[in-house]
C-alpha positions in Angstrom: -5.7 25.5 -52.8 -9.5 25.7 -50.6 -9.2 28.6 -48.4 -10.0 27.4 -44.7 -9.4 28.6 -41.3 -7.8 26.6 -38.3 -8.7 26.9 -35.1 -7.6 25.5 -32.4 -9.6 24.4 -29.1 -9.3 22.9 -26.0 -12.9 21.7 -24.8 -15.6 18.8 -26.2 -18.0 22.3 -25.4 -15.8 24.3 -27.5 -16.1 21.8 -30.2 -20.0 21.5 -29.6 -20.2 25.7 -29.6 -17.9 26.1 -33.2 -20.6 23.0 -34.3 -23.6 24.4 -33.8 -22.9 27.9 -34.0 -24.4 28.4 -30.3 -22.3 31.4 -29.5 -21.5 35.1 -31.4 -17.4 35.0 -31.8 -14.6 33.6 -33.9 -16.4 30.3 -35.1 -19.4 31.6 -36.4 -17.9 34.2 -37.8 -15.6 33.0 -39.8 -17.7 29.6 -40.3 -15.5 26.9 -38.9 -17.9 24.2 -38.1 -15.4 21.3 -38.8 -13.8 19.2 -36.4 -10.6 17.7 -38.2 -8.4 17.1 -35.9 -7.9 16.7 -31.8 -6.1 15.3 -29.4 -7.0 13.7 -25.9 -5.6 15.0 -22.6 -5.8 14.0 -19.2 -5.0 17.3 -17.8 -6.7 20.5 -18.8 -3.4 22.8 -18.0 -1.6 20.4 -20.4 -4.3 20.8 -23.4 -4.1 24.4 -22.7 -0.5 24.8 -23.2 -0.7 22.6 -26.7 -3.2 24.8 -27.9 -0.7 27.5 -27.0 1.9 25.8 -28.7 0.1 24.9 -31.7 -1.4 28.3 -32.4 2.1 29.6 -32.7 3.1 26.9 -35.0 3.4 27.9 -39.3 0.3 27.1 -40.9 1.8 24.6 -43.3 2.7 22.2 -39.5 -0.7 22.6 -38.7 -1.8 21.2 -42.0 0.8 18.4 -41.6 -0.5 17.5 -37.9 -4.0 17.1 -39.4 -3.3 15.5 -42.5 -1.4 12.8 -40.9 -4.1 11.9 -38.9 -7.2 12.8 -41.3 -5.8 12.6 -45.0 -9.4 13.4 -46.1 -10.4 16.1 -43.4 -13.5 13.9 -42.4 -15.8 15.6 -40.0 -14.5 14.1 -36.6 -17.4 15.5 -34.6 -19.1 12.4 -34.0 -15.7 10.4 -32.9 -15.4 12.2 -30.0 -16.9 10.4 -26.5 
């Protein structure tokens, strides 16, 4: 199995940052410039606690979320408006 990091995030500019390696941290460090997987929320305090939630979540839900959604783990920058 590939060896990959998740990384949840709550922000189109977070997504832009881990993209385009535009800021020193977590992303760039560990290269995750890969947008698999996101959902849309109409509140900010409600994507924030699914982050939350989802961080905490095993590793093999995470790759089940994503999956379902993206069964080829197509680069999903682009999708977003």
């Amino acid at each position: 199995m590939a060896h990959f990091t998740l990384a949840p995030q709550v922000t189109c500019a977070a997504a832009f940052t881990s993209q385009n390696n535009v800021i020193d941290g977590f992303t760039k460090q560990y290269r995750v410039h890969r947008l698999v997987w996101f959902e849309s929320h109409c509140e900010v305090h409600a994507a924030i606690r699914r982050e939350k939630c989802i961080k905490n979540w095993p590793r093999a839900w995470k790759l089940y979320l994503i999956e379902a959604m993206n069964p080829y783990w197509d680069d999903l920058f682009d999708t977003l408006q």
